[in-house]
C-alpha positions as CSV (number, residue, x, y, z in Angstrom):
1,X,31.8,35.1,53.5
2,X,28.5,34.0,55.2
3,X,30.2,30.1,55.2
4,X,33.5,31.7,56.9
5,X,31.9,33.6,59.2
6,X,29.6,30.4,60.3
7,X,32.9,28.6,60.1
8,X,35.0,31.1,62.7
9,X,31.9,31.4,65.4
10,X,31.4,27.6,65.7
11,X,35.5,27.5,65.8
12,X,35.5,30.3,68.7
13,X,32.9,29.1,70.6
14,X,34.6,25.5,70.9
15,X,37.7,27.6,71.8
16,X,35.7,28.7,74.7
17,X,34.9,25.8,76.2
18,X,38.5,24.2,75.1
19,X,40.0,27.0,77.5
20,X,37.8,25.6,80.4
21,X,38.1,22.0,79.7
22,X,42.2,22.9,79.9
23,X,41.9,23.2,83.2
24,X,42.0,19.3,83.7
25,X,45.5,18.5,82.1
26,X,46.3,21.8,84.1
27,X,45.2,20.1,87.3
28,X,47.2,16.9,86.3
29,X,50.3,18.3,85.1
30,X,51.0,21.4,86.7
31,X,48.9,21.4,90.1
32,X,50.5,24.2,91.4
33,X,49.2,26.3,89.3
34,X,45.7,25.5,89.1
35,X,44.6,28.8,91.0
36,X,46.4,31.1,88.2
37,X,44.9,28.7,85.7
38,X,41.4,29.5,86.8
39,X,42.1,32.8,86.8
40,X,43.5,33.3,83.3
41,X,41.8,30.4,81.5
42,X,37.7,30.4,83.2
43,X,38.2,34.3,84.4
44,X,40.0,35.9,81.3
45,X,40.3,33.5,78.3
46,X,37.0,32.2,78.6
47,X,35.3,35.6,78.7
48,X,37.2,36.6,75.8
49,X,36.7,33.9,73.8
50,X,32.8,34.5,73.9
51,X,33.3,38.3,73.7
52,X,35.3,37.3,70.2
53,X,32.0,35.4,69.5
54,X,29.7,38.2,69.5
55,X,32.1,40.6,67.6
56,X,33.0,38.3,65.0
57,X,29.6,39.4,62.8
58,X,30.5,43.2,63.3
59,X,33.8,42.7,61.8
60,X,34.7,43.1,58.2
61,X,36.4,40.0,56.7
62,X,40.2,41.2,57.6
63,X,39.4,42.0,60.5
64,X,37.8,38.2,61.3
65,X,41.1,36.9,60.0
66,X,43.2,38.9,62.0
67,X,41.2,38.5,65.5
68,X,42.3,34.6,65.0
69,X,45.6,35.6,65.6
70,X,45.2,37.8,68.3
71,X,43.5,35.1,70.0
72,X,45.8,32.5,69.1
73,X,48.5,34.7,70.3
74,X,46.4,35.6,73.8
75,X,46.2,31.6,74.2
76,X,49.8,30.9,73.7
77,X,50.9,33.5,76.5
78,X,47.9,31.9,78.6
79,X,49.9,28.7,78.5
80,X,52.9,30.0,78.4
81,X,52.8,31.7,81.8
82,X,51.8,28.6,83.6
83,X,54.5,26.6,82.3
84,X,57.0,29.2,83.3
85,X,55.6,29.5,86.6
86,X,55.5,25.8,87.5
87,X,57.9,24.5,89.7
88,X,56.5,20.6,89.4
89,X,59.2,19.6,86.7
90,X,56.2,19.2,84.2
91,X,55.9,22.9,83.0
92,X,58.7,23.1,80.2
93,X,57.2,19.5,78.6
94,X,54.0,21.4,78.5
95,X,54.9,23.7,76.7
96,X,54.0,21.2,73.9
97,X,50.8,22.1,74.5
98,X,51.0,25.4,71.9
99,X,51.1,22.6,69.0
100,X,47.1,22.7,69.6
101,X,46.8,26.3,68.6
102,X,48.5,25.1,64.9
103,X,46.5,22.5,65.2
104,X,43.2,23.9,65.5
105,X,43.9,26.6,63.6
106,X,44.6,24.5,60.2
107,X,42.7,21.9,60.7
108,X,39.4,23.5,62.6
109,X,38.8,26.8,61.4
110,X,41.3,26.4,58.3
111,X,42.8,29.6,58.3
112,X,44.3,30.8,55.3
113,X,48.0,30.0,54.0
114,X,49.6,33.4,54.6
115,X,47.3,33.9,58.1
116,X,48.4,30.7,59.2
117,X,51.9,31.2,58.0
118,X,52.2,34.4,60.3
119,X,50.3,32.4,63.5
120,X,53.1,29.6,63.0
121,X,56.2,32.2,62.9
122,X,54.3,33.6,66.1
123,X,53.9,30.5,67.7
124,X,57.6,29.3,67.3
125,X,59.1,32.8,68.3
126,X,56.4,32.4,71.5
127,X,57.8,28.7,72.0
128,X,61.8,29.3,71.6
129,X,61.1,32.8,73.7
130,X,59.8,30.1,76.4
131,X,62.4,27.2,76.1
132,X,65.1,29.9,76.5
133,X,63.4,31.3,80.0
134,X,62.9,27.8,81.2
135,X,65.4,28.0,84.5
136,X,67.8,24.6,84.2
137,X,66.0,23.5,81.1
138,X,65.7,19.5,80.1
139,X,67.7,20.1,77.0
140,X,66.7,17.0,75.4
141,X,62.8,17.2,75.9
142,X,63.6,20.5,75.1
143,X,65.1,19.5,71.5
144,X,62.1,16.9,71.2
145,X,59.4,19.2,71.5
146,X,61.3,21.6,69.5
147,X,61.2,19.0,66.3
148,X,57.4,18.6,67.2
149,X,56.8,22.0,66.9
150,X,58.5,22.6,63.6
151,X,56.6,19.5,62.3
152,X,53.4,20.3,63.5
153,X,53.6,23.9,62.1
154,X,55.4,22.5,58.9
155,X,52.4,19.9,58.1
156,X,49.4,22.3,59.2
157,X,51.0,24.8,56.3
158,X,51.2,22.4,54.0
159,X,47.4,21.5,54.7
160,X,46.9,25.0,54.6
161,X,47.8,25.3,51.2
162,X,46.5,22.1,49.5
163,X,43.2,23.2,51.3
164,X,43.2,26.5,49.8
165,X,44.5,25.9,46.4
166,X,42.0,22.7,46.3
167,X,39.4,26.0,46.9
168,X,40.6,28.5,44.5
169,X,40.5,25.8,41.6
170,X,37.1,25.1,42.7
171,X,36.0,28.5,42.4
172,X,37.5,28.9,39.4
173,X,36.0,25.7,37.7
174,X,32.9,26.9,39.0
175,X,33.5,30.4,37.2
176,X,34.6,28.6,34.1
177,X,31.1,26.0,34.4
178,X,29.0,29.5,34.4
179,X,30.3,31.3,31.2
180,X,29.9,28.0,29.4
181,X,26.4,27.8,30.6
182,X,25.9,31.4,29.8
183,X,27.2,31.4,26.7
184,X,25.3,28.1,26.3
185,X,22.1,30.1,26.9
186,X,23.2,33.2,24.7
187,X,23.5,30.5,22.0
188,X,20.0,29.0,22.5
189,X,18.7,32.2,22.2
190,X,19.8,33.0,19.0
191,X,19.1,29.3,17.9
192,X,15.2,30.2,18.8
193,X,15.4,33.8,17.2
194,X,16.5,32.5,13.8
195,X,14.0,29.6,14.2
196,X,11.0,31.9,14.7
197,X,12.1,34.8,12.4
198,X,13.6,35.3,9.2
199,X,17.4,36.0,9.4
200,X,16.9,38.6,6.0
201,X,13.4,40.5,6.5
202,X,13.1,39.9,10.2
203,X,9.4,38.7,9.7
204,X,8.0,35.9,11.9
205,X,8.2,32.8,10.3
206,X,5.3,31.6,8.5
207,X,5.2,28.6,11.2
């Protein structure tokens, strides 16, 4: 719990400054929006981000897991928004930009399989919800980033679950280590008993 909990702070805080460092493909891709993107990214994200920070240690472990898809979800509209309000051409392909969120997620703070299963459904629905309210959509980049999405979201599961099934058999190897060494011990034990005393009268042994 203590190595999660390290793991989801250091993964937040580098979310924070993610959301500010945004700003520059913002600035480059869709420069009409680069007011709105101060405002939700350095004004609202941002803040959030390091509020989630400071919470993260007062939250039981559900409650961790669930916050990261919250925020996931909270970054996806963030992006989202821009990209439906640009009117440079460049918002709809930027929509691509929601594969980061599966991508930090599995492979940065290495959320769970079922977690990250529910962050991918949310992520496509938030990304086909988008695609459909693009106004004269470019079908084909449209198609394109659609098969990039699926992709992305199909390989981050499958990390996922290699990553925790590669930790469950760990723990459970480790479990199985422990009883043998116990046991081990236990066995010792009576080794040095029967060497010290007499197994019919329980005296000491003469040496």
């Amino acid at each position: 719990s203590a190595e999660r909990l390290r793991l989801l702070r250091n993964g937040a805080m580098l979310v924070a400054l993610l959301s500010s460092l945004m700003l520059v493909t913002d600035w480059l891709v869709i420069p009409d929006q680069l007011h709105l993107a101060v405002q939700l990214r350095l004004l609202f994200f941002t803040p959030l981000a390091v509020a989630w920070v400071l919470l993260l240690p007062r939250m039981d472990e559900r409650m961790r897991e669930r916050s990261v898809l919250v925020m996931s979800t909270i970054g996806a509209c963030t992006c989202i928004v821009l990209c439906l309000n640009s009117r440079t051409g460049l918002g709809p392909p930027y929509l691509v930009s929601l594969s980061m969120v599966l991508l930090f997620n599995g492979g940065v703070i290495r959320m769970r399989f079922w977690m990250a299963t529910r962050v991918a459904a949310v992520m496509l629905a938030l990304f086909a919800a988008a695609a459909l309210a693009v106004r004269e959509p470019p079908v084909a980049v449209l198609l394109s980033m659609s098969v990039v999405m699926v992709a992305t979201a199909t390989f981050t599961l499958f990390h996922s679950y290699w990553q925790e099934h590669e930790d469950r058999t760990n723990w459970l190897l480790q479990q199985q280590e422990q009883a043998l060494l116990d046991e081990l011990g236990r066995a010792n034990a009576r080794l040095d008993r029967l060497s010290r005393f007499d197994p019919l009268t329980g005296l000491a042994n003469r040496r």
